[in-house]
C-alpha positions, 0 to 999 in steps of 0.5 A, a space after each residue: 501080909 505080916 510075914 516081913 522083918 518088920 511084922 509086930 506079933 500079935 500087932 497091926 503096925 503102919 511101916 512106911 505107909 504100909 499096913 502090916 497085920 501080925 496076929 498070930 491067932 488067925 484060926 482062932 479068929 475065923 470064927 468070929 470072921 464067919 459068924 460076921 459074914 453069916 449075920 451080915 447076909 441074914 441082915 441082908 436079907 431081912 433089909 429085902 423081906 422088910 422094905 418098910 422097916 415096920 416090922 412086917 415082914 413081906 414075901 414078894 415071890 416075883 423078888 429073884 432072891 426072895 423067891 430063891 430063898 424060899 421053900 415054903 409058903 402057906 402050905 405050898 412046897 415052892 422048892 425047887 425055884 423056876 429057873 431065872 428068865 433070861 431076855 436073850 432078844 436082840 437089842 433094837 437097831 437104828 434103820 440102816 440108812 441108805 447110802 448115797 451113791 454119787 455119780 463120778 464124772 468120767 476123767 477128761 484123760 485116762 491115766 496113760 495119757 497124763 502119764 504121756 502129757 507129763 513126760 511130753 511137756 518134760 521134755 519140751 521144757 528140756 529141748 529148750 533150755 538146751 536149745 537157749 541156755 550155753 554149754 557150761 549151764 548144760 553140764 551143771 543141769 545134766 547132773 542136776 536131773 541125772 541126781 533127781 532121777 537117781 535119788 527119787 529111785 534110790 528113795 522109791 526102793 527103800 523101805 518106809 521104816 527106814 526112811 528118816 534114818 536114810 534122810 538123816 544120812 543124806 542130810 549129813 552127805 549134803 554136808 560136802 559143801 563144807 570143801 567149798 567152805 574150806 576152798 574160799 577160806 582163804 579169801 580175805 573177802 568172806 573168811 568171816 562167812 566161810 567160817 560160819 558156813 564150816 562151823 555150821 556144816 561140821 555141825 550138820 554132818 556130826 549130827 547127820 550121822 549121830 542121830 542116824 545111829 541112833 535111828 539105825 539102833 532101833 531097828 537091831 535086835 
């Protein structure tokens, strides 16, 4: 196009890598633009009537175009063309292969009863931790599988999509080990490693509930 602050009339200018035409005498060239249209397709088509290129023109009827074209031929109206043969066959497909049916071995447990088998062996393994281990590691257990049966449920119920903002969060909540940080702090023994661990939790945390956000903001319209 030429229509721009930067058109030359009656110039074709390069601006910035862009050509820019600016003739202002567009009618008067469609003539000649037709005539170059016109003499390009009779080129054409006696490129298609003269193959050889010796100077003799040959009419093969059974050339689509050739025979579109023409209207008469010794003596013979030939007008209207018969209409083009369209193959409309399907194309051949491959011999469907049969598949092969493979015999499953029926299960040496139905599923209710590994369900049973699981929570049986559960729960021998628990009567004997209880039965053997003393009373202050029973405390410490009991929270232990009371918060393994909490979260698998919390994490059961959430929805797939928000389960990486969720175990974002938690990563930043398990940062509750920086209070222990900050409790043995004060002994003279492991300053030097209670502070790493508080620096590190702190970093932890921020970033726990940093990229959490910025997960949960996706997810807003």
């Amino acid at each position: 196009g030429g229509n721009c602050e930067l058109t030359e009339p009656g110039k074709v200018v390069v601006k910035h890598g862009v050509t820019i035409v600016g003739y202002t005498d567009l009618p008067s060239r469609l003539a000649r633009q037709s005539s170059t249209l016109y003499a390009t397709n009779l080129l054409r088509l006696l490129e298609e009537l003269c193959k050889e290129k010796d100077g003799n023109i040959t009419v093969n009827m059974d050339d689509e175009m050739v025979r579109g074209a023409t209207v008469i031929k010794d003596g013979t109206i030939t007008w209207p063309p018969p209409p083009i043969a369209v193959s409309a066959a399907p194309k051949p497909t491959a011999a469907a292969s049969v598949p092969v049916i493979k015999e499953e071995k029926p299960p040496l447990l139905p599923p209710w009863a590994k369900t049973a088998l699981s929570i049986g062996v559960a729960g021998l393994l628990f009567w004997w931790v209880g039965a053997n281990a003393p009373a202050a590691f029973m405390e410490h257990f009991t929270v232990f599988v009371l918060a393994c049966f909490v979260g698998y449920m919390v994490i059961w119920n959430v929805t797939p999509a928000l389960h990486t903002p969720l175990m974002s969060v938690t990563n930043a909540i398990s940062s509750i080990i920086a209070i222990g940080a900050l409790v043995q702090i004060s002994s003279p023994e492991i300053v030097i490693l209670a502070g790493i661990a508080l620096v590190l939790t702190s970093i932890n945390m921020a970033g726990g509930f940093w990229v959490t956000q910025r997960m949960l903001g996706m997810f807003r319209k």
